[in-house]
C-alpha positions in Angstrom: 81.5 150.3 120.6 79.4 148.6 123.4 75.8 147.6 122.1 72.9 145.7 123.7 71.7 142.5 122.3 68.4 141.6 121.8 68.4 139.5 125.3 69.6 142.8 126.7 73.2 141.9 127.7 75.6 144.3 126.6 79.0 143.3 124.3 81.7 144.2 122.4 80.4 144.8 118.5 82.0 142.8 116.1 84.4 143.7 113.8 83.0 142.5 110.4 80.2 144.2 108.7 75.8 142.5 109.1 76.7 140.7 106.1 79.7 139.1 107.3 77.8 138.6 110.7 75.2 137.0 108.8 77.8 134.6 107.5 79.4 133.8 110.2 76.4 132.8 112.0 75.3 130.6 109.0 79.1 129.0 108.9 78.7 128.5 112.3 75.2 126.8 112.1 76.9 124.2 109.3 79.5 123.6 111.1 77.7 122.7 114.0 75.1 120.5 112.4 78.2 118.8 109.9 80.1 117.8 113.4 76.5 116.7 115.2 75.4 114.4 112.2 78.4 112.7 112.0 78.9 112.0 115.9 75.7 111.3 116.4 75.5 108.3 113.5 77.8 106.6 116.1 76.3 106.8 119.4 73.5 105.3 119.1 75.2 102.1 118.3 77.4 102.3 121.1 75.0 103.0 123.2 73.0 100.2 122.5 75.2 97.5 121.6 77.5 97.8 125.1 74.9 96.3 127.0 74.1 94.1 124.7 77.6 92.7 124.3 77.4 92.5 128.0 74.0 90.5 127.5 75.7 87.8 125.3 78.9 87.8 128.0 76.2 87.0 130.6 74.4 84.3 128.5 78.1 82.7 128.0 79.0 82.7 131.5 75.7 81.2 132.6 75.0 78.9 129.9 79.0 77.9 129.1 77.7 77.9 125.3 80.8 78.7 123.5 79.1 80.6 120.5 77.9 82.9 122.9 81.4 83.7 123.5 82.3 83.8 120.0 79.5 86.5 119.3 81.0 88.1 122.1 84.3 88.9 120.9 82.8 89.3 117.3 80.5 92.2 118.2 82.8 93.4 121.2 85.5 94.2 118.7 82.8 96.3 116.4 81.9 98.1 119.4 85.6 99.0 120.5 86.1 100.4 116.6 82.4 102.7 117.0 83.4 103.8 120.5 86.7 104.9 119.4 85.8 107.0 116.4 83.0 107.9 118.7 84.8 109.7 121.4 87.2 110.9 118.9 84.4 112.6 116.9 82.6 114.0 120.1 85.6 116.2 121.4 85.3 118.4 119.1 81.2 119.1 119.6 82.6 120.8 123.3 85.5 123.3 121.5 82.4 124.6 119.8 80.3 126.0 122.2 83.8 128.0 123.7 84.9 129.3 120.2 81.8 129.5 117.5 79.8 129.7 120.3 81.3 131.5 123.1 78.2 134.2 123.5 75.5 131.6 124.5 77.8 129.8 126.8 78.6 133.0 128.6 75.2 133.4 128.8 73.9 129.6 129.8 77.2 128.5 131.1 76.7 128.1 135.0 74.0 125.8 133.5 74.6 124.2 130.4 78.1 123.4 131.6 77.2 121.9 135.0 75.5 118.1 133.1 78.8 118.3 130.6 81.6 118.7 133.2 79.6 115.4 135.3 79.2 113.8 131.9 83.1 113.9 131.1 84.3 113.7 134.9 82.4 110.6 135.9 80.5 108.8 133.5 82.8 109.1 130.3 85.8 108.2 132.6 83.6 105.0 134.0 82.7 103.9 130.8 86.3 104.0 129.2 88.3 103.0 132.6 86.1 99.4 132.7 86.3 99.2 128.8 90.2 99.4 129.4 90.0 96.7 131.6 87.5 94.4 129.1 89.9 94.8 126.2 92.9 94.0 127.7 91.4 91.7 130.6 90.6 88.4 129.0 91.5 85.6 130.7 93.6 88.2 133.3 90.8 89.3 135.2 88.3 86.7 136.7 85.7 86.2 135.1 83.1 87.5 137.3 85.1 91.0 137.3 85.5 90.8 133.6 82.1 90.6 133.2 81.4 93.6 135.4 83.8 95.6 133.9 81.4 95.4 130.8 78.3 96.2 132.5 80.1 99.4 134.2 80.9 100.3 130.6 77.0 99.6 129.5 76.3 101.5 132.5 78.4 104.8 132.0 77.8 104.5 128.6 74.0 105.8 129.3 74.9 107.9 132.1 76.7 109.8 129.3 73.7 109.8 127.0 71.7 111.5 130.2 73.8 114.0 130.9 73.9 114.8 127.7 70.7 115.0 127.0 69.8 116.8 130.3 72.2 119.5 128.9 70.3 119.5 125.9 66.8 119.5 127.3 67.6 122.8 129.3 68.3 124.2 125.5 64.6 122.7 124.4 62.7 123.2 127.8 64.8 125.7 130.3 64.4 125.2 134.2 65.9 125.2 137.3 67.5 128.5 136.2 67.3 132.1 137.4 68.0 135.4 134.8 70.4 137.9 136.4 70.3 141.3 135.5 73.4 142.5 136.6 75.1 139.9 134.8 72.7 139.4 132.1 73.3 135.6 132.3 71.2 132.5 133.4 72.4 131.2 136.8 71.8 127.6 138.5 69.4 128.1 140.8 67.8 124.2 141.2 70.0 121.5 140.3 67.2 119.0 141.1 65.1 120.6 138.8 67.4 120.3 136.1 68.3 117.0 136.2 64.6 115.8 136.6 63.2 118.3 133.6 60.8 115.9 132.1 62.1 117.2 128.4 65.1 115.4 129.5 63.2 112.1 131.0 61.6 111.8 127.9 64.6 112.1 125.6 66.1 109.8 127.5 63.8 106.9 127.0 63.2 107.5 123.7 66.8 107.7 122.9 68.1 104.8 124.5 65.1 102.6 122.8 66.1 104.0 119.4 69.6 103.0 120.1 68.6 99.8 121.0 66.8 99.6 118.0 70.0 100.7 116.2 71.9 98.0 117.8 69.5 94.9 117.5 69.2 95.6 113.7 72.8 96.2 113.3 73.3 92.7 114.9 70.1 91.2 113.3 71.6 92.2 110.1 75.2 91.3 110.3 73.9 87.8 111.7 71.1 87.4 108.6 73.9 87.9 106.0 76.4 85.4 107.7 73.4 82.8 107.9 73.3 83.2 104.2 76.7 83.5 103.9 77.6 79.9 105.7 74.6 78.6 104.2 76.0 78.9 100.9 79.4 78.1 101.7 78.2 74.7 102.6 78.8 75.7 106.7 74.9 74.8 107.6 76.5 73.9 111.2 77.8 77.4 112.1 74.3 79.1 110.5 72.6 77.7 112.4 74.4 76.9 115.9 76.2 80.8 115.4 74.5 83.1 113.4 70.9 82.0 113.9 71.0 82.6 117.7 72.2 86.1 117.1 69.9 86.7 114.6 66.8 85.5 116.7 68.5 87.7 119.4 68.8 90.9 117.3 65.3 90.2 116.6 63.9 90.1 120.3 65.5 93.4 120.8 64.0 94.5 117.9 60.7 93.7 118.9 60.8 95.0 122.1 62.9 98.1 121.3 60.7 98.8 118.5 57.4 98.8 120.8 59.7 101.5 123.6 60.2 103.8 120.6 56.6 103.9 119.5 55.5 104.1 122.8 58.5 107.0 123.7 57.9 108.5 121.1 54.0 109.5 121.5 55.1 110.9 124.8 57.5 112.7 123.7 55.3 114.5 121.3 52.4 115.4 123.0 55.3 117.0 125.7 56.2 118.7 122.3 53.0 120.0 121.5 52.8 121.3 124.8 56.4 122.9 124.8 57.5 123.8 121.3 54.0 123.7 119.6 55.3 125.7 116.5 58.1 123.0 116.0 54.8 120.3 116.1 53.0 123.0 113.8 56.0 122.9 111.5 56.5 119.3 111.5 53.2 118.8 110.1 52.8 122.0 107.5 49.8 123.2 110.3 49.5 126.5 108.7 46.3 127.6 110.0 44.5 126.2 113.1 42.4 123.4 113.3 39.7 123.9 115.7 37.5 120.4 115.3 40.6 117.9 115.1 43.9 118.1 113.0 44.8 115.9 110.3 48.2 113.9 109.7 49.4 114.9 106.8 51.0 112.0 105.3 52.1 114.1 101.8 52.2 117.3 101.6 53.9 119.3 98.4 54.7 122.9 97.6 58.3 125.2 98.0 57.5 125.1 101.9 58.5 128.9 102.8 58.1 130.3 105.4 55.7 132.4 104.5 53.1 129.6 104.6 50.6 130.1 101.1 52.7 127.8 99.2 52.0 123.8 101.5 49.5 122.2 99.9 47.8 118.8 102.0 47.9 115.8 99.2 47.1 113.1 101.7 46.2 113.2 105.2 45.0 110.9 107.9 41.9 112.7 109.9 42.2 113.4 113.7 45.6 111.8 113.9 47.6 115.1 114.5 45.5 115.8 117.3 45.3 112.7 119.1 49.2 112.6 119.1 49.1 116.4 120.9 46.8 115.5 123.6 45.3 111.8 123.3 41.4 113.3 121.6 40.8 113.2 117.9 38.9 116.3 118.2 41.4 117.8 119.6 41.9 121.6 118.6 45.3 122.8 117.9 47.0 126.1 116.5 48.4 126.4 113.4 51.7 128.0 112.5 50.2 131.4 111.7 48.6 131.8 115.2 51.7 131.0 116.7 53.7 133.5 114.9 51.5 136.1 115.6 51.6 135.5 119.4 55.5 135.6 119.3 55.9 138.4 117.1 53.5 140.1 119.9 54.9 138.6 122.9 58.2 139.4 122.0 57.5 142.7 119.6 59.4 145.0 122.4 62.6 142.7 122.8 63.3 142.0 119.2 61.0 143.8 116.9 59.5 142.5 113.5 62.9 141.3 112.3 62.8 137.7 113.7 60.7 135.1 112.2 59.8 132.6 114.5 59.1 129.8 112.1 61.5 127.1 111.3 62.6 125.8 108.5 59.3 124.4 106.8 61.0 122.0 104.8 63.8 120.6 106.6 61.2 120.3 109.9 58.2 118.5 107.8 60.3 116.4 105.8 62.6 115.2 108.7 60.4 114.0 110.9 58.5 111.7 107.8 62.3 110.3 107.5 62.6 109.2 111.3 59.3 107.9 111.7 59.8 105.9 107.9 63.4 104.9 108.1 62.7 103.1 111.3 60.3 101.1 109.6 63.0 99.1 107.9 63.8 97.6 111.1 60.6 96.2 111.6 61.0 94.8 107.8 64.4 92.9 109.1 62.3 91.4 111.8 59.4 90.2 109.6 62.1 88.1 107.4 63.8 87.0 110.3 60.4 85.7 111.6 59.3 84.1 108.3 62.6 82.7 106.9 64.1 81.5 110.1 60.7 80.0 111.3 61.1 76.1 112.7 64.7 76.0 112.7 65.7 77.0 109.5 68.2 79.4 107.7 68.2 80.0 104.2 70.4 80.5 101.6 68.4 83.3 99.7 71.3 85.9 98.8 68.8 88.7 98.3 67.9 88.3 101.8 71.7 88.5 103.0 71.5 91.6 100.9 68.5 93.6 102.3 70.0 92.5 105.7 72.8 94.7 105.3 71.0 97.7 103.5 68.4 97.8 106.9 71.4 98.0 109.5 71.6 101.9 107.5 68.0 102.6 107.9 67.5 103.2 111.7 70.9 105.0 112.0 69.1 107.5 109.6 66.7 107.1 111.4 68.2 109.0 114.5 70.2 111.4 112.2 66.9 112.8 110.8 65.2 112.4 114.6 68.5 114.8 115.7 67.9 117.3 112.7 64.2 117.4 113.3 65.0 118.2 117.4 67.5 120.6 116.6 66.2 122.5 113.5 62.6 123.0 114.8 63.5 124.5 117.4 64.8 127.3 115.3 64.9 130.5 115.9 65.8 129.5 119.7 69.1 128.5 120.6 67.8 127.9 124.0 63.2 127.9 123.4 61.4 130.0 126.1 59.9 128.1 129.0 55.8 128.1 127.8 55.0 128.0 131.8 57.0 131.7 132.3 57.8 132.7 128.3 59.4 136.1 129.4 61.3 134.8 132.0 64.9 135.6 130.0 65.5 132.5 130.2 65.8 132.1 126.6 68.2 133.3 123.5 68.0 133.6 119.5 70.4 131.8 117.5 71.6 134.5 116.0 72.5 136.0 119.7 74.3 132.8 120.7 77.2 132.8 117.9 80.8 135.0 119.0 81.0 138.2 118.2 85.1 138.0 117.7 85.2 134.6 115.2 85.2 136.0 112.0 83.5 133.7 109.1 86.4 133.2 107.6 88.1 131.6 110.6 85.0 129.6 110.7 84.8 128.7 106.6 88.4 126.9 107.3 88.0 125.1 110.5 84.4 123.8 108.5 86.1 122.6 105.8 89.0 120.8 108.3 86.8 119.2 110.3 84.7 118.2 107.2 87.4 116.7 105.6 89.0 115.0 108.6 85.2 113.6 109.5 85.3 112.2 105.8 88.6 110.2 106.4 87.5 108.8 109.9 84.4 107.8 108.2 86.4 105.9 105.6 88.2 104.4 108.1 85.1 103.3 110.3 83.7 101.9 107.4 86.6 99.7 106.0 87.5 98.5 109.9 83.5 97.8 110.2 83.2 96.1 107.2 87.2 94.2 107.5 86.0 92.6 110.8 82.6 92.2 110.0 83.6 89.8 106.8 86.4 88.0 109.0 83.4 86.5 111.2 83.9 84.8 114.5 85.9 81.7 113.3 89.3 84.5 113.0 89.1 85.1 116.8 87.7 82.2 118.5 91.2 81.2 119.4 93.1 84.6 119.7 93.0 84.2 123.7 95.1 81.7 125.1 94.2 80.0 128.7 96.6 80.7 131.4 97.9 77.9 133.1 96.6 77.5 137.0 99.1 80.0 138.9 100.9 81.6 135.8 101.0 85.4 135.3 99.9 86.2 132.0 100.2 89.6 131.7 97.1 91.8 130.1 97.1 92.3 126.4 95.2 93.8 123.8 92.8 90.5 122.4 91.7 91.9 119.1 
């Protein structure tokens, strides 16, 4: 039987039953978000910590400090393990949208797939091309074309994370994009426009400083708890001629990383408010408009359904909300009621009263207090680096060594809850109307977007495989991480020989 969807496409019916639909869209959902989570607790790290490797490469080259090179190789190797389980992890995010998926990429498609296919023709193969050539290039290569190779990694590394994100932007902020009837799919219609959508501009920068913020702490941290480390071992020589220089590195790009995502991040939510201003409404538990300046609610407790009459303001900062919309304290701003009501009017004809347009209150609220509080940890690491390391010193404190290693976690959840917050307030959009043009068509439900042929139980056991095989690659990436990370730099200072002047030492795999 041939229906019509609520974007007004028409496809085959499904097989199973609204209750087994209703499954498999919820199975697909999980599935989805279980797979996303887990990628995306490695990329930040890689795509922070390539350039930064290439950074201490530079320093060595230009400086001929051989610890530089030793931190090098040390970090270079960590890399190499987080890029590997990285790309492995990320295949599987692209079989998705085909399979789970396959009705909102036949309806975004000529779009959404356009930034993807670039991302995996040119900047995934530049990125792992060069890094071929700087793992097995030591000493092979000169060292001027070594070192590049490493930058064109750093390089495609964030090309990757922009075409991603421009991808993703299009599902947040759609444009450049035309609805055709006949096909009742969204066709490319401005390239320009899509690669330039300020959504995806804005991402960007606040993406790349959060995974430089990841990196620096991940380096800051490792490099605090091998000061303590050699300290107490009696090495004072390699705390403080190794570790201490990486540490007081990590810390610069802490510092300055830190400031970009403050700075990225206050952009990027006053674009919010303007764009999504129910996911804003939601991620403060703004049930009803504030028309002389909102609050920030700093606690707020009650069952957060989505009905909102249960959210209940314990503590709350005055005018705060409203001077991150718009800049003005005074600003006024619409509450989560309001907005439902204009959707459920806006949209009454297309998809009825059966749609509620309000994300999930708890997941939204509570995620975005996670982000903005887990990335203070960093800023803790950089306070103790500052105070402890102060006028040459290192210290022996274990405690310190300790807390080092527990804050490398913190801004990796960090960008896990900054993902979930994205992703689930934008709910109950798989791709959010354009607020400039909101009945454009340009724009799909969730519930729209999942196939119609993948039953849930086909979806219940590829969950549970991919859950399972996720759990034993993140076994393995943590007991490589931490195998290499306690073997320190002194286990492959001397693993690359010097050729001889006019020998052919063929290239071989250094780590």
């Amino acid at each position: 039987m041939e229906v019509t969807s609520a974007i007004g496409w028409p496809h085959q019916s499904p097989d199973y039953s609204e209750g087994e639909a209703v499954e498999a869209l919820d199975l697909a959902r999980w599935q989805f978000g279980i797979t996303t989570v887990y990628h995306f607790i490695l990329v930040p790290l890689t795509i922070g910590l390539t350039p930064l490797v290439a950074i201490m490469q530079t320093i060595w080259l230009k400086t001929g400090k051989e610890h530089w090179l030793k931190l090098t190789k040390f970090f270079g190797k960590l890399l190499i393990i987080n890029f590997a389980l990285g790309v492995a992890t990320g295949i599987v995010q692209e079989f998705q949208f085909g399979m789970n998926w396959s009705e909102y990429s036949r309806f975004v498609g000529d779009v959404f797939g356009a930034p993807l296919a670039i991302e995996a023709l040119a900047a995934f193969f530049l990125e792992s091309t060069f890094l071929g050539l700087w793992i097995f290039g030591w000493n092979r290569l000169p060292k001027g074309i070594h070192l590049a190779s490493i930058w064109c990694v750093a390089i495609g590394v964030n090309l990757s994370a922009y075409w991603i994100l421009v991808a993703n932007s299009f599902m947040q902020h759609p444009v450049g994009a035309e609805y055709n009837p006949e096909t009742g799919r969204a066709e490319l219609v401005n390239f320009a426009a899509l690669i330039t959508n300020n959504t995806a501009v804005n991402a960007f920068a606040h993406v790349i400083t959060a995974a430089f913020l990841t990196a620096g702490t991940f380096i800051a941290g490792i490099a605090v708890w091998w000061v303590v480390r050699a300290v107490r071992a009696g090495n004072d020589e390699e705390a403080r001629n190794v570790w201490r220089p990486a540490a007081q590195f990590g810390l610069i790009v802490i510092i300055i990383s830190g400031l970009g995502v403050a700075v990225t991040g206050d952009f990027q939510a006053k674009l919010m408010f303007e764009q999504q201003p129910m996911k804003m409404a939601a991620a403060e538990g703004m049930c009803e408009s504030e028309p002389d300046g909102a609050a920030f609610s700093l606690l707020s407790i009650g069952d957060f359904s989505n009905d909102c009459e249960n959210v209940t303001r314990i503590l709350s900062v005055p005018g705060v909300t409203s001077f991150l919309a718009s800049g003005d304290f005074n600003a006024p701003l619409k509450g989560i009621t309001e907005i439902r009501e204009e959707h459920e009017v806006l949209y009454a004809d297309q998809f009825g009263d059966d749609v509620n347009y309000v994300p999930n209150l708890f997941v939204t609220y509570w995620s975005f207090r996670l982000m903005i509080g887990f990335a203070a940890f960093s800023a803790l690491l950089a306070v103790g680096i500052l105070w402890y390391f102060r006028k040459g010193n290192v210290s022996d404190k274990k405690w310190l060594g300790t807390a080092a290693i527990w804050a490398i976690g913190a801004p990796f959840a960090a960008n896990t809850f900054g993902w979930i917050f994205t992703e689930m307030g934008r709910q109950p959009w798989v791709v959010h109307p354009n607020p400039d043009n909101p009945v454009d068509m340009i724009y799909m439900l969730t519930q729209d977007g999942v196939s119609t042929v993948v039953g849930g139980g086909t979806v219940l056991f590829s969950m549970i495989v991919f859950t399972l095989l996720y759990a034993a690659l993140g076994v393995v990436w943590f007991f490589l991480m931490r195998r290499y990370v306690r073997e320190g730099v002194d286990s492959i200072a001397d693993k690359i020989p010097e050729a001889p002047d006019g020998s052919d030492v063929p290239m071989s795999f250094v780590y």
